[in-house]
PDB file of N, H, CA, C and O in Angstrom:
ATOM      1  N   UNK A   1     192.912 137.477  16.368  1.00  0.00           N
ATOM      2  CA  UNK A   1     192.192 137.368  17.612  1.00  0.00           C
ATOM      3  C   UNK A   1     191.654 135.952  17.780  1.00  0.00           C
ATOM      4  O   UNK A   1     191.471 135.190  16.831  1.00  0.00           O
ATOM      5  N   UNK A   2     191.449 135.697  18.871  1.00  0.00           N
ATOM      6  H   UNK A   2     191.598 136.316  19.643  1.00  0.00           H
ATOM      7  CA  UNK A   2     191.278 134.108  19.108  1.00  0.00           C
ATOM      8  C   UNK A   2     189.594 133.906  19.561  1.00  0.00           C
ATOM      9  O   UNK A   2     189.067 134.880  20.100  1.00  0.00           O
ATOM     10  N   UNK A   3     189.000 133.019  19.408  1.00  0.00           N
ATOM     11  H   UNK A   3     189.428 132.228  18.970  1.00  0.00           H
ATOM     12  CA  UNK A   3     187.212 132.973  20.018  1.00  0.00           C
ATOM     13  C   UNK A   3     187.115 133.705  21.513  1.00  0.00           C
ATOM     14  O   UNK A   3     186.024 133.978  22.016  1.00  0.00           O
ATOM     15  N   UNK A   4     188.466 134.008  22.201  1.00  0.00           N
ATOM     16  H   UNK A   4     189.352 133.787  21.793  1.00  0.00           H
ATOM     17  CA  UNK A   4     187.584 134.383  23.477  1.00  0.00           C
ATOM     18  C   UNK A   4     188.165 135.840  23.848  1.00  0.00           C
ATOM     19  O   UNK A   4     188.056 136.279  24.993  1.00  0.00           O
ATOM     20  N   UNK A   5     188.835 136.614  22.737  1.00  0.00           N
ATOM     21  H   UNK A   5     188.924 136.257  21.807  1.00  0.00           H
ATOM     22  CA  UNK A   5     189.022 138.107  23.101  1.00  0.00           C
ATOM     23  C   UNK A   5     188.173 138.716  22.674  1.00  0.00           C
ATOM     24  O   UNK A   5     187.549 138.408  21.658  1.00  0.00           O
ATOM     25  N   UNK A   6     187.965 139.771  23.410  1.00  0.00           N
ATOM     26  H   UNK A   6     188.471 140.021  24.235  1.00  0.00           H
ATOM     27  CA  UNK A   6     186.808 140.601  23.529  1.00  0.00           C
ATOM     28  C   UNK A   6     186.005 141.472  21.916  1.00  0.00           C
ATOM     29  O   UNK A   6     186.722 142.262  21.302  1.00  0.00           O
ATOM     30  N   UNK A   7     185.177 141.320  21.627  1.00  0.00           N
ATOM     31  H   UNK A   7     184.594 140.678  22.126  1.00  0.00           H
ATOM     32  CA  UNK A   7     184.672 141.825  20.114  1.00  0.00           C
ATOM     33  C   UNK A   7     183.681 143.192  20.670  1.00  0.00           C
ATOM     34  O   UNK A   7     183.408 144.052  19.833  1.00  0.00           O
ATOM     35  N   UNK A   8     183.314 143.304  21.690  1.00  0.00           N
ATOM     36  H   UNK A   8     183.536 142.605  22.370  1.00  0.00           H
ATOM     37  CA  UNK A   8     182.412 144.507  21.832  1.00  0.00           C
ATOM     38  C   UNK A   8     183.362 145.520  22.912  1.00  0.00           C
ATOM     39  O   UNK A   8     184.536 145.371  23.251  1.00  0.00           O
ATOM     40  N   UNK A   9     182.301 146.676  23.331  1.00  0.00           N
ATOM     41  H   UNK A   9     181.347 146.797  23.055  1.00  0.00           H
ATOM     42  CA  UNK A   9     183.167 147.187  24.669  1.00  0.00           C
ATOM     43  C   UNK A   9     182.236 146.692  25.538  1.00  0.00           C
ATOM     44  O   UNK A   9     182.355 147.005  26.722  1.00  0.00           O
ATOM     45  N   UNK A  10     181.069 145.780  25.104  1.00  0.00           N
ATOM     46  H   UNK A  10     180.972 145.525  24.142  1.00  0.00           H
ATOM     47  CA  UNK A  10     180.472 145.689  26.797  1.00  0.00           C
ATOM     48  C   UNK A  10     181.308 144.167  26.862  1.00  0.00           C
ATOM     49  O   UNK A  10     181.225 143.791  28.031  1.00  0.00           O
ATOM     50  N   UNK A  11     182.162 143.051  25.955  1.00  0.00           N
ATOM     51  H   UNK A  11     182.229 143.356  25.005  1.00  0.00           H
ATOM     52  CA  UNK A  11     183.142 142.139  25.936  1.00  0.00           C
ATOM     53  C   UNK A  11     184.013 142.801  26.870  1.00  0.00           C
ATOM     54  O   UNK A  11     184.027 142.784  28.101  1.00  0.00           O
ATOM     55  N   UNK A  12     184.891 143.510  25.848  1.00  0.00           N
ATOM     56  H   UNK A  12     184.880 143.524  24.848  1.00  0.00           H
ATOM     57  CA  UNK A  12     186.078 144.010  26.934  1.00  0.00           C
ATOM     58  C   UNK A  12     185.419 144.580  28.645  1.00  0.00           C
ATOM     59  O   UNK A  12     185.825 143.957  29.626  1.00  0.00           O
ATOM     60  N   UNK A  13     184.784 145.332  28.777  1.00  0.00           N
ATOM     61  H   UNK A  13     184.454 145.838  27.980  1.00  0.00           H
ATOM     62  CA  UNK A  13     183.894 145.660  30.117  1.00  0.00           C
ATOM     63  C   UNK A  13     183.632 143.966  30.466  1.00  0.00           C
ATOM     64  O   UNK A  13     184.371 143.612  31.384  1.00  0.00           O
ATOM     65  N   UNK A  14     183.291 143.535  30.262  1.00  0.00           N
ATOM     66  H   UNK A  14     182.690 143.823  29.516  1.00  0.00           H
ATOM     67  CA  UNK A  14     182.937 141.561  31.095  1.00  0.00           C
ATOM     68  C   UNK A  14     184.040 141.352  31.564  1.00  0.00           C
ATOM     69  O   UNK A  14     184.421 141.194  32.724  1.00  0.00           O
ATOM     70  N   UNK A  15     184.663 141.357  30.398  1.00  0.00           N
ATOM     71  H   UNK A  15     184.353 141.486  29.456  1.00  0.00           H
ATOM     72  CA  UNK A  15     186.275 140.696  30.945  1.00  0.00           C
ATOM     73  C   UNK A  15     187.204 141.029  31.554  1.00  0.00           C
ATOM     74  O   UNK A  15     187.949 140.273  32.178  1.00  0.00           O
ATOM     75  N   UNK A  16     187.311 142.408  31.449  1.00  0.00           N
ATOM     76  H   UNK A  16     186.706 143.022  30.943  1.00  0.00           H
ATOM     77  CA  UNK A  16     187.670 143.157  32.827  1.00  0.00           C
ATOM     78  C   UNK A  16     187.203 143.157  33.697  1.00  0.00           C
ATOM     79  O   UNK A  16     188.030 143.368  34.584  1.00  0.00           O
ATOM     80  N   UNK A  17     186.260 143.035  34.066  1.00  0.00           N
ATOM     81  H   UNK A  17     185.588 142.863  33.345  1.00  0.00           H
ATOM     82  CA  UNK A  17     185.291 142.891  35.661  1.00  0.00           C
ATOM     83  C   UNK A  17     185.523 141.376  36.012  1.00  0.00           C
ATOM     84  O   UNK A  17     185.914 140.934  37.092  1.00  0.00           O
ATOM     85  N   UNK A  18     185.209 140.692  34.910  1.00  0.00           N
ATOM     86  H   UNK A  18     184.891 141.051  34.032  1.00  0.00           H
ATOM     87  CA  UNK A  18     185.850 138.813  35.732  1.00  0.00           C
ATOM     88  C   UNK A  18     187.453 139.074  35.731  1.00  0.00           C
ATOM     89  O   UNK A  18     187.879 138.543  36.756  1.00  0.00           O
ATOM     90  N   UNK A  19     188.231 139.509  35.203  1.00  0.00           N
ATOM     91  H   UNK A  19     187.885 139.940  34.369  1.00  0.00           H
ATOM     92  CA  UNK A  19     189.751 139.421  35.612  1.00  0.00           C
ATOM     93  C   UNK A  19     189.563 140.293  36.963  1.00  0.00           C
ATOM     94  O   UNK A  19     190.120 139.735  37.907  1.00  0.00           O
ATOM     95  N   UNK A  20     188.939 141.494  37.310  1.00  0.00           N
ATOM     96  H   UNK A  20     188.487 141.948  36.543  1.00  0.00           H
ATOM     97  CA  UNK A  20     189.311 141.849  38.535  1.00  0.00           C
ATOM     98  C   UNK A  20     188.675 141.131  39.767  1.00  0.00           C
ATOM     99  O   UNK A  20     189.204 140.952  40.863  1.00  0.00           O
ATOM    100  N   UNK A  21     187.329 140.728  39.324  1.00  0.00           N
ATOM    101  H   UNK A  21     186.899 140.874  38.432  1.00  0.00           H
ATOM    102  CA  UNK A  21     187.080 139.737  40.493  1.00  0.00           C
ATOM    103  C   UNK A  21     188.234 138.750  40.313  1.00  0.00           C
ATOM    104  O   UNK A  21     189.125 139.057  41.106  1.00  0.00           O
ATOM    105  N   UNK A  22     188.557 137.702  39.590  1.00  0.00           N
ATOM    106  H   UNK A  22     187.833 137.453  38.947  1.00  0.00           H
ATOM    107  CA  UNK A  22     189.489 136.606  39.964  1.00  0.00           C
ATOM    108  C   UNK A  22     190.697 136.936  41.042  1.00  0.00           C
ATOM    109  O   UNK A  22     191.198 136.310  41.976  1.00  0.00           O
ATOM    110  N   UNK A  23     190.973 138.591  40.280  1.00  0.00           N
ATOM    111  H   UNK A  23     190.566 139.100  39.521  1.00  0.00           H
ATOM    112  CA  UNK A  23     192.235 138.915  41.193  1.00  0.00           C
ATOM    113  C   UNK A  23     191.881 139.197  42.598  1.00  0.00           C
ATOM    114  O   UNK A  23     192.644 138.884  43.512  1.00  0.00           O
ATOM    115  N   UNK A  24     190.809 139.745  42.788  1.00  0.00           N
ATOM    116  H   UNK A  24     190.189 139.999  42.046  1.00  0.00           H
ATOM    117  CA  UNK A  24     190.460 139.996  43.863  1.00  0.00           C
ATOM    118  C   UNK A  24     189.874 138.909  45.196  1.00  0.00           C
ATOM    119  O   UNK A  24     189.908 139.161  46.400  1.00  0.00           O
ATOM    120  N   UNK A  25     189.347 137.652  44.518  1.00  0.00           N
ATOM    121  H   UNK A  25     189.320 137.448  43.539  1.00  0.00           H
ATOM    122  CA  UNK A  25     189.196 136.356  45.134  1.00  0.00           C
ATOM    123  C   UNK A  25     190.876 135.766  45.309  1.00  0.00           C
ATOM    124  O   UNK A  25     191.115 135.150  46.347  1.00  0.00           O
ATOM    125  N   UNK A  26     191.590 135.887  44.677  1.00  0.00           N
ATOM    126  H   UNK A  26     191.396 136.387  43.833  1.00  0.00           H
ATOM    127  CA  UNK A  26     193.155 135.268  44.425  1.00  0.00           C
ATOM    128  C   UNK A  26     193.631 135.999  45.594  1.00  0.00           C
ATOM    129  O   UNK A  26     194.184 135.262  46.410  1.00  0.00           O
ATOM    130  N   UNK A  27     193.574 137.334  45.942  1.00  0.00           N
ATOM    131  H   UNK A  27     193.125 137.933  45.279  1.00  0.00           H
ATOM    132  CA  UNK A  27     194.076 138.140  46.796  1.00  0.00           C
ATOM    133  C   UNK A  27     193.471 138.200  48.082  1.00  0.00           C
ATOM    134  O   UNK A  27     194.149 138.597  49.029  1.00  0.00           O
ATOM    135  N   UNK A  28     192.413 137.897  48.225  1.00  0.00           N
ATOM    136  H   UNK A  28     191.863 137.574  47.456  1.00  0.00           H
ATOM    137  CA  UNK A  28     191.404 137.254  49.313  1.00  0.00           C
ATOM    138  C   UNK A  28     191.767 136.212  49.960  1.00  0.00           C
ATOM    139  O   UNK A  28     191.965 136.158  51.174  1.00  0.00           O
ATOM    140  N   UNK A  29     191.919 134.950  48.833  1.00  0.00           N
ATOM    141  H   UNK A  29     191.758 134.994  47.847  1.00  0.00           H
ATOM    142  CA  UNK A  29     192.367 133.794  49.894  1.00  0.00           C
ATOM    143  C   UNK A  29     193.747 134.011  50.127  1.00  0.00           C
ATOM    144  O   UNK A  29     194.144 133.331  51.074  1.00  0.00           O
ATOM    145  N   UNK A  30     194.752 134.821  49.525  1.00  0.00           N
ATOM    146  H   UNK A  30     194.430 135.373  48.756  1.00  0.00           H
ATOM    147  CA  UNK A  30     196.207 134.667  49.901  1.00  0.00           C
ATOM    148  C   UNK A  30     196.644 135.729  51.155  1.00  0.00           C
ATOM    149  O   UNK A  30     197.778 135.860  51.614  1.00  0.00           O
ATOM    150  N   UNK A  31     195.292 136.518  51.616  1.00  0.00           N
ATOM    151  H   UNK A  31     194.370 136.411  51.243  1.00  0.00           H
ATOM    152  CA  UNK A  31     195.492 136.972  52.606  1.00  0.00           C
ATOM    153  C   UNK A  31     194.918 135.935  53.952  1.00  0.00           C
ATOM    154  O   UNK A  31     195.418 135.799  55.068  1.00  0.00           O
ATOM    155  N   UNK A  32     193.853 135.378  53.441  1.00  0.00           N
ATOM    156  H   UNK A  32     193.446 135.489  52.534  1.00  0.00           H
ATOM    157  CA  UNK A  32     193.406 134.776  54.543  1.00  0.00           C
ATOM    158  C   UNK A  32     194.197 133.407  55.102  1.00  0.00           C
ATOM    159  O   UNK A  32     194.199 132.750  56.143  1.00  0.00           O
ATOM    160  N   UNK A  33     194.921 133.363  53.695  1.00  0.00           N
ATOM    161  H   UNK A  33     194.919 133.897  52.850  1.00  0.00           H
ATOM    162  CA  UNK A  33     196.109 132.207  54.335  1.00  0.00           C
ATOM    163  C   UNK A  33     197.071 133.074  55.047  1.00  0.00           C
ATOM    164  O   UNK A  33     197.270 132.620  56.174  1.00  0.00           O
ATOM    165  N   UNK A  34     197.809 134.258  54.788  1.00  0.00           N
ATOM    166  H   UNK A  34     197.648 134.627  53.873  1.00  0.00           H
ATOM    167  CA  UNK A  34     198.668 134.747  55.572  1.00  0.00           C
ATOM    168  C   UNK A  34     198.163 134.553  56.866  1.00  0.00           C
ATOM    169  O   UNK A  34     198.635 133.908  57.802  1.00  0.00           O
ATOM    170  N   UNK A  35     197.130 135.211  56.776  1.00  0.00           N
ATOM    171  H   UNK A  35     196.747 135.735  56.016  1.00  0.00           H
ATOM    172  CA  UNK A  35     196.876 135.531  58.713  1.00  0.00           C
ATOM    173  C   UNK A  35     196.571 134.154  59.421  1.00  0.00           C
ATOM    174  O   UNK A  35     196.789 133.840  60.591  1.00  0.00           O
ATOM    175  N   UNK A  36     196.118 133.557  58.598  1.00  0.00           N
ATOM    176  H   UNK A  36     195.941 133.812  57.647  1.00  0.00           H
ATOM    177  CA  UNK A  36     196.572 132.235  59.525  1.00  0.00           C
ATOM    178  C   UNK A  36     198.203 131.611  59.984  1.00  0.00           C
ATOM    179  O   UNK A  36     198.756 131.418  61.067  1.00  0.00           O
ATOM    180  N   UNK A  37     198.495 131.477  58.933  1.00  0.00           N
ATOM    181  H   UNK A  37     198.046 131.634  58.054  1.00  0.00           H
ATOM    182  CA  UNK A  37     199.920 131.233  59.133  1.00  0.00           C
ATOM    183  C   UNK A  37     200.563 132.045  60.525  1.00  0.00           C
ATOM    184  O   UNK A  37     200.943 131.633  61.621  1.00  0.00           O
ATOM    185  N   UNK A  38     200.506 132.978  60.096  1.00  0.00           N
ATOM    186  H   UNK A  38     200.198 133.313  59.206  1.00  0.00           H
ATOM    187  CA  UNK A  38     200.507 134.650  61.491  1.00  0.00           C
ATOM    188  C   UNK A  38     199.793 134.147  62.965  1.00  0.00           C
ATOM    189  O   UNK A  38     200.273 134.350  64.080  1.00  0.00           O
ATOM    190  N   UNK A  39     198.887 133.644  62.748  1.00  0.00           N
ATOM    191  H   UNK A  39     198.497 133.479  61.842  1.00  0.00           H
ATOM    192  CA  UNK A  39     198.253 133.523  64.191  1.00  0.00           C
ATOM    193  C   UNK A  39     199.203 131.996  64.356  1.00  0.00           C
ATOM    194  O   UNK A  39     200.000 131.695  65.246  1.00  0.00           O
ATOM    195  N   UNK A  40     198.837 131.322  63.322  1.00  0.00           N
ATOM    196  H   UNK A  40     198.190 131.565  62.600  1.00  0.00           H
ATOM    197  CA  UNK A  40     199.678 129.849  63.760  1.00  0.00           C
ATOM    198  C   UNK A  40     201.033 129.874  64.452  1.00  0.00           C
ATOM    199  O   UNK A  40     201.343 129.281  65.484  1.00  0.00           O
ATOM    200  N   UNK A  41     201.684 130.566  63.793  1.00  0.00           N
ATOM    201  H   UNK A  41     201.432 131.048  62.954  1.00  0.00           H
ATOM    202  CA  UNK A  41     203.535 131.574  64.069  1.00  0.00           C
ATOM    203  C   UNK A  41     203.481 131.889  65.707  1.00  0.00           C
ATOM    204  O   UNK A  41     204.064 131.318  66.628  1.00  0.00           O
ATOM    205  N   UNK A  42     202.384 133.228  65.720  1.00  0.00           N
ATOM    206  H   UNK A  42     201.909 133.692  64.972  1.00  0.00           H
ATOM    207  CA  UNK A  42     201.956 133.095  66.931  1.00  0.00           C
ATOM    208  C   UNK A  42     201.923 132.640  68.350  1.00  0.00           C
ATOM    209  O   UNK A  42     202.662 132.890  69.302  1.00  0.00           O
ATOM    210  N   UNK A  43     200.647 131.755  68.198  1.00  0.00           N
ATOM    211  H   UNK A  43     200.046 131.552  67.425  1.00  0.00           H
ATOM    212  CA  UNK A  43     200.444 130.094  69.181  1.00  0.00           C
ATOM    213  C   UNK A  43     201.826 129.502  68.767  1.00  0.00           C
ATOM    214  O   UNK A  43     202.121 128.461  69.354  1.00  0.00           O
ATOM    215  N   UNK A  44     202.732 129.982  67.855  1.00  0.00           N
ATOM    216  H   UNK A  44     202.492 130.828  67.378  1.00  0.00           H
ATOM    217  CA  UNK A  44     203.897 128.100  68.663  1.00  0.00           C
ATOM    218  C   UNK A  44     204.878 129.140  69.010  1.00  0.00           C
ATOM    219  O   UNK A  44     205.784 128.716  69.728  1.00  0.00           O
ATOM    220  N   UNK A  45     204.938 130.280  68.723  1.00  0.00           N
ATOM    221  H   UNK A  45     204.202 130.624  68.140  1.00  0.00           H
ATOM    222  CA  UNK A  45     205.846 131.524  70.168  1.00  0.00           C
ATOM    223  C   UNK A  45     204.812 131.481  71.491  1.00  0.00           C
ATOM    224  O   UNK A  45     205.376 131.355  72.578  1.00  0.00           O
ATOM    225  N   UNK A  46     203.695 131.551  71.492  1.00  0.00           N
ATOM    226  H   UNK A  46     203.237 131.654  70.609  1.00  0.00           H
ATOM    227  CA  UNK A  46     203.784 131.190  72.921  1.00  0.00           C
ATOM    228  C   UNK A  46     203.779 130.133  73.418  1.00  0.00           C
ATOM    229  O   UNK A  46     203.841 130.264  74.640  1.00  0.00           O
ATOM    230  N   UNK A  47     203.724 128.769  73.010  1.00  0.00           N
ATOM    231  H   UNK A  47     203.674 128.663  72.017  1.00  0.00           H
ATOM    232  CA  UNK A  47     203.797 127.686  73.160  1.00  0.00           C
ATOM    233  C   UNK A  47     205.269 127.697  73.666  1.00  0.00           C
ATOM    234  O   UNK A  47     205.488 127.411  74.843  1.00  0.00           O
ATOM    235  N   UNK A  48     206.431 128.062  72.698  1.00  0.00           N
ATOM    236  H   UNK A  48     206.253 128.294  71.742  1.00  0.00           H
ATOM    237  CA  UNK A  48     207.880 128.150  72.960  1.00  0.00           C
ATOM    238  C   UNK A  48     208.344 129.024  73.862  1.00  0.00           C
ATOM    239  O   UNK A  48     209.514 129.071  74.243  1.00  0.00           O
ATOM    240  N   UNK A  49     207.357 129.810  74.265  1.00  0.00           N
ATOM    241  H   UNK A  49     206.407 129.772  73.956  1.00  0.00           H
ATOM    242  CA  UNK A  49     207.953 130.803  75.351  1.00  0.00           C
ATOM    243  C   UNK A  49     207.412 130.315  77.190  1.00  0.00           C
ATOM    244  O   UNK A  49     207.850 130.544  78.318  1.00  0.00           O
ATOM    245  N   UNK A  50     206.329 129.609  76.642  1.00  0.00           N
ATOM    246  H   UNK A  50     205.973 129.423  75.727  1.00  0.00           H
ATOM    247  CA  UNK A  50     206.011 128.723  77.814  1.00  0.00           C
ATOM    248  C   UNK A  50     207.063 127.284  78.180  1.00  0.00           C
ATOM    249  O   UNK A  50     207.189 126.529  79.145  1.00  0.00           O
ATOM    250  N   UNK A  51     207.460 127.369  77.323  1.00  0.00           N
ATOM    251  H   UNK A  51     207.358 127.982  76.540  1.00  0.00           H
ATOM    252  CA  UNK A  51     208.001 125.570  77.531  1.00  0.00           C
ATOM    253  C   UNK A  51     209.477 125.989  78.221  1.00  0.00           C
ATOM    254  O   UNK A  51     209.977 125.367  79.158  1.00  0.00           O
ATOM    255  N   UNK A  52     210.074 127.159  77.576  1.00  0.00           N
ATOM    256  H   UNK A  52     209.668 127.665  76.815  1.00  0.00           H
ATOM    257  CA  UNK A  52     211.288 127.724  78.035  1.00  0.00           C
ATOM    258  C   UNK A  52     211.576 128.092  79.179  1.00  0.00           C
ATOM    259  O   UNK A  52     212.593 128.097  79.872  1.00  0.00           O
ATOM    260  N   UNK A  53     209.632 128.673  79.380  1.00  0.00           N
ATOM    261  H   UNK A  53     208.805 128.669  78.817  1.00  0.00           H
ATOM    262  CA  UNK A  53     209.614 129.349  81.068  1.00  0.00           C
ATOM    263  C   UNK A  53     209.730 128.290  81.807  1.00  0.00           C
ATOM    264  O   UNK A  53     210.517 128.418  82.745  1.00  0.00           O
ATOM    265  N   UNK A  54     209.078 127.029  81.674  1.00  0.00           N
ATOM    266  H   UNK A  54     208.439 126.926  80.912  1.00  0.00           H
ATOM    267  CA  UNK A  54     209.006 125.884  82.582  1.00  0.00           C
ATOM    268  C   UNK A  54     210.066 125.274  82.831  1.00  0.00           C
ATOM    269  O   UNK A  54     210.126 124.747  83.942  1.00  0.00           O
ATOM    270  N   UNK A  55     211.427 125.113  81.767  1.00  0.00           N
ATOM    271  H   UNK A  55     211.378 125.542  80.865  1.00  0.00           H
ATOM    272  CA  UNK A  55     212.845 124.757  81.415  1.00  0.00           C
ATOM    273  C   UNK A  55     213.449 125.101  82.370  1.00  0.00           C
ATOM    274  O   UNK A  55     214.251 124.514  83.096  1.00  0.00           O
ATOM    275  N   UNK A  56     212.722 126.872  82.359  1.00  0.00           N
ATOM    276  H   UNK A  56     212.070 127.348  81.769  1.00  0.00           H
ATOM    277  CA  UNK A  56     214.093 127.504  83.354  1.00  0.00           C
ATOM    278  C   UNK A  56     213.555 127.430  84.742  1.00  0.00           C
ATOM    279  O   UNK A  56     214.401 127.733  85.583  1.00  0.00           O
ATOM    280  N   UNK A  57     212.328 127.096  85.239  1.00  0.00           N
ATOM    281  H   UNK A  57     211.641 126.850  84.556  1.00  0.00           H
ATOM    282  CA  UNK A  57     212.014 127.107  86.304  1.00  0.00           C
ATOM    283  C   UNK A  57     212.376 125.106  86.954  1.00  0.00           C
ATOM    284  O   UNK A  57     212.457 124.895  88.164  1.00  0.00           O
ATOM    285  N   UNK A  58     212.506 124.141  86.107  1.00  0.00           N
ATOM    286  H   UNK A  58     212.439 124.312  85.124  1.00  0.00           H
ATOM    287  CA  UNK A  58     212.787 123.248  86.391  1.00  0.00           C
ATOM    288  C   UNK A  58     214.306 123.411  86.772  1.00  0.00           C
ATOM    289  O   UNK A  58     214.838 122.778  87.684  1.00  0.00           O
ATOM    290  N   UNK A  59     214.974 124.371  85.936  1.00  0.00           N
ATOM    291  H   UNK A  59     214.542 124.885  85.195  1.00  0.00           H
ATOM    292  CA  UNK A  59     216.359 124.490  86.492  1.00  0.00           C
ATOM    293  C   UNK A  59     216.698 124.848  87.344  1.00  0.00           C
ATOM    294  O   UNK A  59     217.552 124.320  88.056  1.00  0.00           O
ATOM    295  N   UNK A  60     216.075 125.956  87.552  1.00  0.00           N
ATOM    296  H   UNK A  60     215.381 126.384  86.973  1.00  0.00           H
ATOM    297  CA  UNK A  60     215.857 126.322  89.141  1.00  0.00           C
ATOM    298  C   UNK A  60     216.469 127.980  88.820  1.00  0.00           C
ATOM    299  O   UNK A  60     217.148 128.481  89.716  1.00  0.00           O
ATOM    300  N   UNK A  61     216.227 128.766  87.594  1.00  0.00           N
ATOM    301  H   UNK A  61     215.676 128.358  86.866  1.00  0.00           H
ATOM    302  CA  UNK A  61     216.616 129.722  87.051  1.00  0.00           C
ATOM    303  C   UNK A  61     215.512 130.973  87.637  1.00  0.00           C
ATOM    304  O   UNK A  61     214.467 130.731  87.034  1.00  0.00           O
ATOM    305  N   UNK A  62     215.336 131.898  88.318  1.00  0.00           N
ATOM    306  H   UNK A  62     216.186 132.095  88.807  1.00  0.00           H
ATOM    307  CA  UNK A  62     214.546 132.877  88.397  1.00  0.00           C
ATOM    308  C   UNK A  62     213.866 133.338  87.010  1.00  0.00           C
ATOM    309  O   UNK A  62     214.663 133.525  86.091  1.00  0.00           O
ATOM    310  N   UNK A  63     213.180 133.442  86.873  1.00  0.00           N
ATOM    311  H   UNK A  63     212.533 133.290  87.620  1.00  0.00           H
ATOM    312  CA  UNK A  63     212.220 134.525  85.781  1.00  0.00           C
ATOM    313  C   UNK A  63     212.229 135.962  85.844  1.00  0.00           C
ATOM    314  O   UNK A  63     211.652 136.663  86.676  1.00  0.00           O
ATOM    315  N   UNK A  64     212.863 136.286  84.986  1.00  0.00           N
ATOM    316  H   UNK A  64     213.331 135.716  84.310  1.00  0.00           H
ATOM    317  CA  UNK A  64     212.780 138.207  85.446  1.00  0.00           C
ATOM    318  C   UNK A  64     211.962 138.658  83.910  1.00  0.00           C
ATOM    319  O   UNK A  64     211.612 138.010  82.923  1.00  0.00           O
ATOM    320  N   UNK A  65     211.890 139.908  84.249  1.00  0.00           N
ATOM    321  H   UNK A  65     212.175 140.434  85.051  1.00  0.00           H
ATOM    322  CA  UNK A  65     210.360 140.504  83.934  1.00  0.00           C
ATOM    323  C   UNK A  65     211.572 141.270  82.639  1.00  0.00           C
ATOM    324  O   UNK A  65     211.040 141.546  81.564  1.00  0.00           O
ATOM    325  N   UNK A  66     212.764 141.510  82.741  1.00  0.00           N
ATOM    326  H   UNK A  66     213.197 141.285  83.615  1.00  0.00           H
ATOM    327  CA  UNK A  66     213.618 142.548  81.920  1.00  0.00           C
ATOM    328  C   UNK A  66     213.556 141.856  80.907  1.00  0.00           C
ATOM    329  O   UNK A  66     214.418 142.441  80.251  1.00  0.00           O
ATOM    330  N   UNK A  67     213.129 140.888  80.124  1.00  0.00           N
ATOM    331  H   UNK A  67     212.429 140.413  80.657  1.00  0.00           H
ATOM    332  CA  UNK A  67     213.155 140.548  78.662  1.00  0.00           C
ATOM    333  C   UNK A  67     211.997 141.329  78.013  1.00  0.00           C
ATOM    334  O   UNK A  67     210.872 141.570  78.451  1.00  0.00           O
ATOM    335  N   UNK A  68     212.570 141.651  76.873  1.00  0.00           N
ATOM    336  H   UNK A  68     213.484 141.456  76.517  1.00  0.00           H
ATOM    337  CA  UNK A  68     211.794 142.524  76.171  1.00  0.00           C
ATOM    338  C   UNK A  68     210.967 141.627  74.992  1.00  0.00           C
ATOM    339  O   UNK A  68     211.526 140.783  74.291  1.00  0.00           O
ATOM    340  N   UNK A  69     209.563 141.965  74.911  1.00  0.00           N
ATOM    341  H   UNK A  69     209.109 142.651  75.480  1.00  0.00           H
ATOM    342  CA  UNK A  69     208.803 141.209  74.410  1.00  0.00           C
ATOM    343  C   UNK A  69     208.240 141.998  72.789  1.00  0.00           C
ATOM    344  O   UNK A  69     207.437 141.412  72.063  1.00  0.00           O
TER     345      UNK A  69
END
């Protein structure tokens, strides 16, 4: 055993409770990066769905409502 594995059960109990917080902070920010990313994804589909609309209206293309969103 090495200086930092657990010698008691209230050791092992510590160290299980800091490994599940870590995981649980680790899993925290890797969600809160998803949903950004997600909203970011988002804003540049409607950004791209605006720029397309303006494309086709400079072309002189009607806009119809039958695209499915």
């Amino acid at each position: 055993m090495t200086d930092t594995d657990p010698k008691t059960p209230q050791d092992l109990s510590d160290f299980a409770e800091s490994l599940l917080k870590n995981l649980q902070d680790r899993f925290q920010t890797m969600s809160d990066q998803l949903t950004q990313r997600m909203e970011d994804m988002g804003s540049n589909i409607d950004d791209l769905q605006k720029d397309v609309s303006d494309l086709m209206t400079q072309a002189g293309i009607e806009k119809t409502d039958d695209v499915v969103h």
